[in-house]
NUZANU-925827 format. One record per residue (C-alpha): residue in one letter; x, y, z. Coordinates in nm, 2 decimals. Layout:
BEGIN
<fimar type="A" X="X" Y="Y" Z="Z"/>
...
//
This chain:
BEGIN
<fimar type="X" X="17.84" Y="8.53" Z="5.95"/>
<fimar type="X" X="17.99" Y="8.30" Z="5.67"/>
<fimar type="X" X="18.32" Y="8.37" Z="5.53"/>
<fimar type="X" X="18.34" Y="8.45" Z="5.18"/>
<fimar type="X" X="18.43" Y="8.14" Z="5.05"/>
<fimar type="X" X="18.15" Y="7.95" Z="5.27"/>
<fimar type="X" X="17.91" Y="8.22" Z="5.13"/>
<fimar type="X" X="18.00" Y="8.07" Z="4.73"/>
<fimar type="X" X="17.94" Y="7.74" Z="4.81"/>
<fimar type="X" X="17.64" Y="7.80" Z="4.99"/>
<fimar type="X" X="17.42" Y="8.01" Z="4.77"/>
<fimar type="X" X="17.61" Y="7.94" Z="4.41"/>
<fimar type="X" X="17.40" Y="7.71" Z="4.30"/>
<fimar type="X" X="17.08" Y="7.86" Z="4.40"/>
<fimar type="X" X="17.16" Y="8.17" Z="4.25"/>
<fimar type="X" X="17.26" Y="8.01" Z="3.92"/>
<fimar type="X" X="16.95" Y="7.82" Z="3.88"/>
<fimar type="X" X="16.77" Y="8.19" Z="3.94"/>
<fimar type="X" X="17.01" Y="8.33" Z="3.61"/>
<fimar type="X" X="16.94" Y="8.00" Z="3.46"/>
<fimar type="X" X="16.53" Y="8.07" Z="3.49"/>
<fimar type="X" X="16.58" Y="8.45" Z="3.39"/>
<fimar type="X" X="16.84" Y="8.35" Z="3.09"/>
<fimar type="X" X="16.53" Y="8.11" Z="2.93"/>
<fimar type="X" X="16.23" Y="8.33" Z="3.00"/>
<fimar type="X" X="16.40" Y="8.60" Z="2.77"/>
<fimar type="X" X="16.52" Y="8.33" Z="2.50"/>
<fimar type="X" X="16.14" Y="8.21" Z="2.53"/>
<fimar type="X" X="16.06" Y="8.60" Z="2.44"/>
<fimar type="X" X="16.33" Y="8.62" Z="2.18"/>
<fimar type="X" X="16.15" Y="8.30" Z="1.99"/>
<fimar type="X" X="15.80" Y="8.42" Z="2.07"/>
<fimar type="X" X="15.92" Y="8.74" Z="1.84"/>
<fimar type="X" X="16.10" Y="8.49" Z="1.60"/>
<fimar type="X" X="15.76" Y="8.31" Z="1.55"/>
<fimar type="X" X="15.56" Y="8.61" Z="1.55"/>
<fimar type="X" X="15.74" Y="8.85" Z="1.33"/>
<fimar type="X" X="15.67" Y="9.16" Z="1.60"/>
<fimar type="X" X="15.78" Y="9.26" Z="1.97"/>
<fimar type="X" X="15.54" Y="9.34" Z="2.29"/>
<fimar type="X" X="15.36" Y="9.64" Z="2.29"/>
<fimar type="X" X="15.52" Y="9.74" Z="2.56"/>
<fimar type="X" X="15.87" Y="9.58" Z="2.65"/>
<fimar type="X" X="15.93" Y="9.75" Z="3.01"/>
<fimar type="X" X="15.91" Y="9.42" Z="3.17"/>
<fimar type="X" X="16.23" Y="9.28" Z="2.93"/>
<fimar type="X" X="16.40" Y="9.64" Z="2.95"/>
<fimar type="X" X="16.36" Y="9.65" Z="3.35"/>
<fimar type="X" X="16.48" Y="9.28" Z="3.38"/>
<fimar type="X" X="16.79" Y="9.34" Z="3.13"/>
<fimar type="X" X="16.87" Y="9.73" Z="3.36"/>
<fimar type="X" X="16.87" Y="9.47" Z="3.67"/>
<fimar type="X" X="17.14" Y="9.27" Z="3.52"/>
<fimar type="X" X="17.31" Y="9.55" Z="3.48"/>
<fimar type="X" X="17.30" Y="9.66" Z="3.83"/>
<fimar type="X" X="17.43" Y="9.30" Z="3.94"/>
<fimar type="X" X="17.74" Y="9.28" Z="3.68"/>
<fimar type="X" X="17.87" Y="9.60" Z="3.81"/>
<fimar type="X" X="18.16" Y="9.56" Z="3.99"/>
<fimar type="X" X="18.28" Y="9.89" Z="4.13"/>
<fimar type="X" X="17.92" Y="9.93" Z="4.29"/>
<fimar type="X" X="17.99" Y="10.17" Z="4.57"/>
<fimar type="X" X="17.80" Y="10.02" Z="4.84"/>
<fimar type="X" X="17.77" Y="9.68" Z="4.72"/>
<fimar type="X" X="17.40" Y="9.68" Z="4.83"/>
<fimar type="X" X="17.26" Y="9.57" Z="4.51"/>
<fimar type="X" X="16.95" Y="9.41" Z="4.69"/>
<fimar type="X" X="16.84" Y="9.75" Z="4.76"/>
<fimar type="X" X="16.92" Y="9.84" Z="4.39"/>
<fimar type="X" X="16.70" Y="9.60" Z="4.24"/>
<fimar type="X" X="16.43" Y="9.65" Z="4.50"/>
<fimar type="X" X="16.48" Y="10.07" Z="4.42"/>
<fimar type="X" X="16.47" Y="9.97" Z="4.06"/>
<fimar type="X" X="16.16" Y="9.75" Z="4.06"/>
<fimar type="X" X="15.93" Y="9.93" Z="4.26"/>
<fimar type="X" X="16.02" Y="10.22" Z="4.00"/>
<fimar type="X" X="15.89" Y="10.00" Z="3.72"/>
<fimar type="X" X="15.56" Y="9.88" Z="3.86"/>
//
């Protein structure tokens, strides 16, 4: 088991290159609606990605197993 600090430097990176990849897909959606004056038919997809960021900024999470969160929350959306 790593200690928490060891845990940081370990996966930091990694993980920021993941909100890096999920930050530009949505700015790619938000010029995509730019260019085409209109929205997906049907924005689940961007809703379900933006309720999973929620999930992951909430600090008081009571059991702090957000991986089971997201997988809870996904499998609900597909």
């Amino acid at each position: 088991m790593l200690s928490p600090q060891k845990t940081l430097d370990t996966y930091y990176l990694e993980a920021r290159r993941d909100l890096l990849e999920v930050a530009a897909m949505l700015d790619r959606y938000d010029q995509s609606v730019k260019r085409d004056g209109e929205k997906a038919q049907d924005e689940s997809k961007r809703f379900s990605l933006l309720k999973a960021m929620e999930i992951l900024s909430n600090p008081d999470h009571p059991s702090a197993n957000r991986a089971e969160q997201l997988l809870n929350h996904f499998s609900e959306i597909s």
